[in-house]
C-alpha positions as a printed NumPy array, in Angstrom:
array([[-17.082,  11.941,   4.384],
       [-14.642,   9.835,   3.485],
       [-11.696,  11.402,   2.159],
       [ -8.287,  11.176,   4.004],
       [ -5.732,   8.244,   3.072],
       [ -3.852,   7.196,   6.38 ],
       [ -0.27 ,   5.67 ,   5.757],
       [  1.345,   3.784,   8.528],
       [  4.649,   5.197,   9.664],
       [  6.574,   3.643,  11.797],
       [ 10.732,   3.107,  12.283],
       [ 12.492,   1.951,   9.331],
       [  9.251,   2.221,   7.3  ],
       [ 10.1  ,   1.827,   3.511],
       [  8.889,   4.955,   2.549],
       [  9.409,   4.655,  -1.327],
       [  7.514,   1.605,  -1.678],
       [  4.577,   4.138,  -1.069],
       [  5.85 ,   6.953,  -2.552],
       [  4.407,   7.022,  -5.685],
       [  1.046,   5.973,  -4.69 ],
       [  0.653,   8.554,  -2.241],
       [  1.808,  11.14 ,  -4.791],
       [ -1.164,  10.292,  -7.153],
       [ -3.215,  10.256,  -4.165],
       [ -2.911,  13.86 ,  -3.902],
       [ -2.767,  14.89 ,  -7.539],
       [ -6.178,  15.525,  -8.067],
       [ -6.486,  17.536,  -4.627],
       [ -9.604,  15.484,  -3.988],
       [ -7.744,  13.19 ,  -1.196],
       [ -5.966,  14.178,   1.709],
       [ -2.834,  11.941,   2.632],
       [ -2.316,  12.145,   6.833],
       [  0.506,   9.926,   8.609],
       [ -0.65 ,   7.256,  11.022],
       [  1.788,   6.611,  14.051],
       [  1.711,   3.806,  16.372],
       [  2.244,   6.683,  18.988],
       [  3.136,  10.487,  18.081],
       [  6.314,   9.871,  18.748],
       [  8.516,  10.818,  15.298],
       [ 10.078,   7.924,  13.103],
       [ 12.897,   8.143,  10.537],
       [ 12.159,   6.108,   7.335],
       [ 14.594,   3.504,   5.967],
       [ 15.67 ,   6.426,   3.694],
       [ 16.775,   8.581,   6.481],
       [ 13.682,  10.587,   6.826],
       [ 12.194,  12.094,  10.129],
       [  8.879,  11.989,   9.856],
       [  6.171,  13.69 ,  12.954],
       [  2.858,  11.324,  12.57 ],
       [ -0.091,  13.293,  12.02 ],
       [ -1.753,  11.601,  14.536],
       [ -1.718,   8.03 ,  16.717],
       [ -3.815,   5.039,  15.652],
       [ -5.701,   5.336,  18.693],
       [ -7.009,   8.7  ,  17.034],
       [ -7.668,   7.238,  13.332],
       [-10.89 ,   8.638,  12.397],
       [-13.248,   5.746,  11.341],
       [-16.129,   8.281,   9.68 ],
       [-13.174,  10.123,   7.319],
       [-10.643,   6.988,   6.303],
       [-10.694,   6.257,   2.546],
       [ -8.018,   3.654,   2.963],
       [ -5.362,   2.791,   5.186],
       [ -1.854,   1.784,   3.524],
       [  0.965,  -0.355,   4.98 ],
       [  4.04 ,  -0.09 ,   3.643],
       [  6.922,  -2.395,   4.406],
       [ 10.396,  -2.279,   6.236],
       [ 12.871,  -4.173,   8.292],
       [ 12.152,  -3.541,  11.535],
       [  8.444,  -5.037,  12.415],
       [  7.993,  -6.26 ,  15.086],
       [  5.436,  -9.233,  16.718],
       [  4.304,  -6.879,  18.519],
       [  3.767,  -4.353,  15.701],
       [  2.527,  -6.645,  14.016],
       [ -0.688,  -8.057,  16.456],
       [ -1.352,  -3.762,  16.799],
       [ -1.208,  -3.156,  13.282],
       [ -3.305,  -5.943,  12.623],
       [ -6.589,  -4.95 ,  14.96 ],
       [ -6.023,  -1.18 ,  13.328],
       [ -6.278,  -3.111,   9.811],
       [ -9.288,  -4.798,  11.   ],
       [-11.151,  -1.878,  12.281],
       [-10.398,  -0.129,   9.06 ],
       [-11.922,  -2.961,   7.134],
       [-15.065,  -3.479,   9.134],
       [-15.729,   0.338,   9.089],
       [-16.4  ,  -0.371,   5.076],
       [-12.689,   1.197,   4.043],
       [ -9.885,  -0.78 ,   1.974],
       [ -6.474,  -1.569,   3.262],
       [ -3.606,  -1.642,   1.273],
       [ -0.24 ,  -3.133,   2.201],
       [  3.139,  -4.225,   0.43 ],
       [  6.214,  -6.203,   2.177],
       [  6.118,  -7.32 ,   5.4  ],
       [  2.636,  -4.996,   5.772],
       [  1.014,  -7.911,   3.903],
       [  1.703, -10.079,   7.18 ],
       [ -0.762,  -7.416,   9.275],
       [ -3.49 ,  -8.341,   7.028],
       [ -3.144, -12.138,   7.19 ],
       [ -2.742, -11.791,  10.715],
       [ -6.373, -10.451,  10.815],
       [ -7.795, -12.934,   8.811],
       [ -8.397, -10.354,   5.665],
       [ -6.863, -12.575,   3.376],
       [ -8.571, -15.817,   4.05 ],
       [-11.491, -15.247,   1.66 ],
       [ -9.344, -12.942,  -1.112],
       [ -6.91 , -13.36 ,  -3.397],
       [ -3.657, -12.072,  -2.624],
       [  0.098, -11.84 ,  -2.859],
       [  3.14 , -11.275,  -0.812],
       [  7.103, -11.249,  -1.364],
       [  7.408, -14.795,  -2.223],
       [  5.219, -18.112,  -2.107],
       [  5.64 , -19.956,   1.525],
       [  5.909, -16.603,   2.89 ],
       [  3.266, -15.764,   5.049],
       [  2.505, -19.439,   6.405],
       [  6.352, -19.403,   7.449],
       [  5.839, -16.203,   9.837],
       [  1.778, -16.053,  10.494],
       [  0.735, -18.888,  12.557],
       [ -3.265, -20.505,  11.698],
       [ -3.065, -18.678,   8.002],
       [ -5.575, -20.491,   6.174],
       [ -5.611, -18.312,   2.677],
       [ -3.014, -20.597,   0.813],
       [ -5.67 , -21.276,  -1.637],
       [ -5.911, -17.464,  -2.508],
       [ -2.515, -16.882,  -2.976],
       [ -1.39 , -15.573,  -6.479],
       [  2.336, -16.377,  -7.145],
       [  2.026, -14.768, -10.819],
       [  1.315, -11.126,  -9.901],
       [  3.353,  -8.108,  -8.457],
       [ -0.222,  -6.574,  -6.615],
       [ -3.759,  -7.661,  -6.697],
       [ -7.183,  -6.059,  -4.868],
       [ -9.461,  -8.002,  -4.122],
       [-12.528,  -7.978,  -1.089],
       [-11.21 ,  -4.887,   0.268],
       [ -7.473,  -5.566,   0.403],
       [ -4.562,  -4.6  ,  -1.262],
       [ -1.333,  -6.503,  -1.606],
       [  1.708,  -6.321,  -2.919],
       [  5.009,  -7.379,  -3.448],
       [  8.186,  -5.651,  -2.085],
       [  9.017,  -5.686,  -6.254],
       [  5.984,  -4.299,  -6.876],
       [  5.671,  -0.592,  -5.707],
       [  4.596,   0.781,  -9.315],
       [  1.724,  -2.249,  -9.628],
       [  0.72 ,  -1.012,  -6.012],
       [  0.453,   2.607,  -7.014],
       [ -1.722,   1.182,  -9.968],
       [ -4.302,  -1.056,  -7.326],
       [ -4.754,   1.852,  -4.967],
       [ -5.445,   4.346,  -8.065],
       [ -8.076,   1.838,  -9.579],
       [ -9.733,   1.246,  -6.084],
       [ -9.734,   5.098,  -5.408],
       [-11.089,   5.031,  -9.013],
       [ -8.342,   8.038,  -9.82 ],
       [ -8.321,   9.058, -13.582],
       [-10.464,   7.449, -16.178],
       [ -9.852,   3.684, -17.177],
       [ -8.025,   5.084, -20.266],
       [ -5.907,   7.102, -18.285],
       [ -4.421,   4.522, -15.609],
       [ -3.553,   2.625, -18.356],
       [ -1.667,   5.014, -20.158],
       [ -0.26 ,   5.951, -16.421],
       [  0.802,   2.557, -16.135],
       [  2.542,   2.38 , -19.182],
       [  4.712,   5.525, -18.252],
       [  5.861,   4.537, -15.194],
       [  6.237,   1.025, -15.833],
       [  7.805,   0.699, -19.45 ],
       [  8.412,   4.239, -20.126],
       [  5.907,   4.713, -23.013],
       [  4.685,   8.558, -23.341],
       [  0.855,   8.403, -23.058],
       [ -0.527,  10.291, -26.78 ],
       [ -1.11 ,  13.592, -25.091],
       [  2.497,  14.334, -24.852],
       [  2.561,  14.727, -28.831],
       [  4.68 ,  12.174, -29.715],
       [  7.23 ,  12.646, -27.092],
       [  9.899,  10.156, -27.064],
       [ 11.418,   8.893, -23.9  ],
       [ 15.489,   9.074, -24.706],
       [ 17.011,   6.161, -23.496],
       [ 20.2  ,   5.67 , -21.282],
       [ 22.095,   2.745, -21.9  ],
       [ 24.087,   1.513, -19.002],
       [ 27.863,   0.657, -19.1  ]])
């Protein structure tokens, strides 16, 4: 069955670019949310965080992965880069989606998943500039912070809450009403109508 969302983490991940998405992940209690390691060897985050992978990718099980999810961060590596890359692959041909923001976008281009998609990154120019023989220029979408599309995820590094919204609609989480309204929340602060008319108070900066 397939029912556990891996998340790459690896040093300097940027842990709260998938923060929020792995939080609605587990809301329901449907999903379970495991840490993916390039080794088992712990990693601290970019926000200081030590965090013990769950298990290695060599052991990422195939049969059970919903969805693997990249986030980004300063320090990847070529090298991390080609490995991440053949673990994004597997995932894909094994029938599961992959979603990645930041620099994770380059993993995916650098296993061809983004040749036949559409797709963003951090900025236009991006991934030609730093993955060599990408041929997806045509599929690139310079006017929005995430898209899905043929089993990939991708987002911006500006886009964290629009990636939270791509891997809730692929994991079809909530009703279509309901990600909207969840959108709206986190996005523009507007109280979905359950609250009762709720108002948001609003902070204005000096």
């Amino acid at each position: 069955m397939r029912d556990v969302v891996y998340v790459l983490v690896f040093e300097g991940f940027a842990d709260w670019q998938v923060a929020l998405a792995l939080s609605e992940v587990r809301r329901p209690g449907d999903w379970e949310v495991r840490t993916l390691g390039l080794d088992r060897e712990p990693v601290v985050s970019s926000s200081g965080l030590r965090v013990m992978p769950d298990s290695s990718a060599d052991e990422l099980d195939l049969d059970a992965v919903a969805m693997l999810v990249l986030p980004g961060g300063h320090l990847w590596w070529p090298a991390q880069v080609a490995q991440v890359a053949q673990l994004a692959a597997r995932v894909h041909e094994a029938g599961a989606p992959v979603a990645a923001i930041d620099e994770g976008v380059l993993a995916l281009a650098r296993a061809g998943l983004l040749e036949h998609c559409r797709h963003t990154a951090n900025w236009p120019g991006q991934i030609g500039r730093e993955v060599p023989g990408y041929a997806g220029h045509d599929q690139y979408d310079a006017h929005v912070l995430a898209v899905s599309d043929g089993g990939a995820i991708t987002a911006s590094h500006l886009g964290s809450i629009e990636f939270a919204r791509e891997i809730i609609h692929v994991l079809d989480l909530y009703t279509r009403s309901d990600r909207e309204h969840w959108y709206r929340l986190f996005k523009h602060a507007v109280p979905p109508p359950w609250l009762g008319g709720e108002t948001v108070p609003v902070v204005e900066l000096a």
